[in-house]
N, C-alpha and C positions, 0 to 999 in steps of 0.2 A: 780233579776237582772233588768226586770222592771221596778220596783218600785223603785229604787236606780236609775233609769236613769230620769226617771219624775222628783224625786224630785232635783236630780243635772240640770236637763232643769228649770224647775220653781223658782231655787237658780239662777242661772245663768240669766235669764228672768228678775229676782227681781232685778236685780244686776245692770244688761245694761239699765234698766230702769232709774236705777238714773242717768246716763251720758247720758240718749235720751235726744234729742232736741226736740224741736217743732217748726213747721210753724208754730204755729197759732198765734204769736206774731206779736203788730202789730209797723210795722217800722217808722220811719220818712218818710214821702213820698215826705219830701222838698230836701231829700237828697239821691243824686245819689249811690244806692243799686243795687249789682251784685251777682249774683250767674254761679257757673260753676259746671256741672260734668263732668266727665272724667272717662275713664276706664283704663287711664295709670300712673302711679308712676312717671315714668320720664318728664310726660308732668307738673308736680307740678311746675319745677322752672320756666318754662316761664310763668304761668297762675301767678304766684307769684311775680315775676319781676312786670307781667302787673298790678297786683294791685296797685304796689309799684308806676308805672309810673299812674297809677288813682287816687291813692292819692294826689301825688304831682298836677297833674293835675286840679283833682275838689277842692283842699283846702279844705275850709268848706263845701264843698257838698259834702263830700265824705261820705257815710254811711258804711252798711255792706258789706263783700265781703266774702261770704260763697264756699266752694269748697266741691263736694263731689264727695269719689272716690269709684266706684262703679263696679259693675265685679267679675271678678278670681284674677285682681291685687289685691282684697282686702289680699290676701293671705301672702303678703307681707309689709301690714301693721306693722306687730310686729318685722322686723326686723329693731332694733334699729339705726344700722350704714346706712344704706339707708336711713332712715326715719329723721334722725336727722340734717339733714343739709335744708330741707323742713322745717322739725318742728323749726329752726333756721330763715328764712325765714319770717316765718308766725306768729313771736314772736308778731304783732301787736293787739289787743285785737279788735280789728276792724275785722280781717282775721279770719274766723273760717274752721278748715281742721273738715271732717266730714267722718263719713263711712258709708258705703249704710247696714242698718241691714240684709235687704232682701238677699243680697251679701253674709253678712258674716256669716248669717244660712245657706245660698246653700252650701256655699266651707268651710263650719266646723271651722271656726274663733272666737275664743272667742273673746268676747269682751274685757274682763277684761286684754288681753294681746297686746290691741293698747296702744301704748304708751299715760299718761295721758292728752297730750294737745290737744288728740282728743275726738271730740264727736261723736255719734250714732245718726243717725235719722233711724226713723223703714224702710222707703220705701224713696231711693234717687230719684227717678221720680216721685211719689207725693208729696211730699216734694220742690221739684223743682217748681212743677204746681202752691203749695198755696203758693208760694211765687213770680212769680208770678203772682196771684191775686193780693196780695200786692203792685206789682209797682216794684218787682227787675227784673235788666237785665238780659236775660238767656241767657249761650252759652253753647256747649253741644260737647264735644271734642271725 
């Protein structure tokens, strides 16, 4: 039974891996780059709206706008019909919605069951930090 649970963690491991992100990319630093975490679902449509009102605003300076949600709300990740009017929202290729890994190994979260227009970063507070270094804005809800 432990051996069946290691190799469904190291399948699973393998898995979340391919949808991790990485900080270590490096951004345009001519252009106005935001990042947000949050530890609540519902705070998605305002932080989403205010991209929308950053985009318009910086035009062509507008860069990345990365959100990650990070906590017990990740818990609520996979439900489709909450999540779906967010993931509507954040249709911009520019907006990246992201989950905290660290998060979603404390409260039992597979990966494989966020809906695909999210990504994984391993740890949403370092993740945060190296970006950053980079030059993005951080606010922290």
């Amino acid at each position: 039974m432990k051996k069946l649970f290691m190799v469904a963690l190291v399948a699973i491991t393998f898995l979340t891996g391919l949808s991790q992100v990485s900080a270590q990319s490096t951004y345009n630093k001519d252009q106005n780059n935001y990042i947000v975490l949050t530890r609540k679902i519902p705070q998605l449509k305002a932080i989403l709206l205010a991209a929308d009102e950053l985009a318009t605003d910086d035009g062509a300076k507008f860069g990345e706008f990365h959100v990650v949600i990070c906590g017990e709300t990740v818990k609520g990740l996979t439900d489709i019909a909450q999540m779906q009017p967010f993931l509507d929202l954040a249709k911009s290729e520019k907006i990246k919605l992201l989950a905290c890994g660290f998060s979603l190994k404390k409260f039992g979260v597979v990966a494989t069951k966020l809906p695909k227009e999210m990504g994984v970063v391993a740890n949403g507070i370092l993740y945060d930090f190296n970006l950053q270094k980079d030059g993005f804005l951080s606010i922290t809800l």
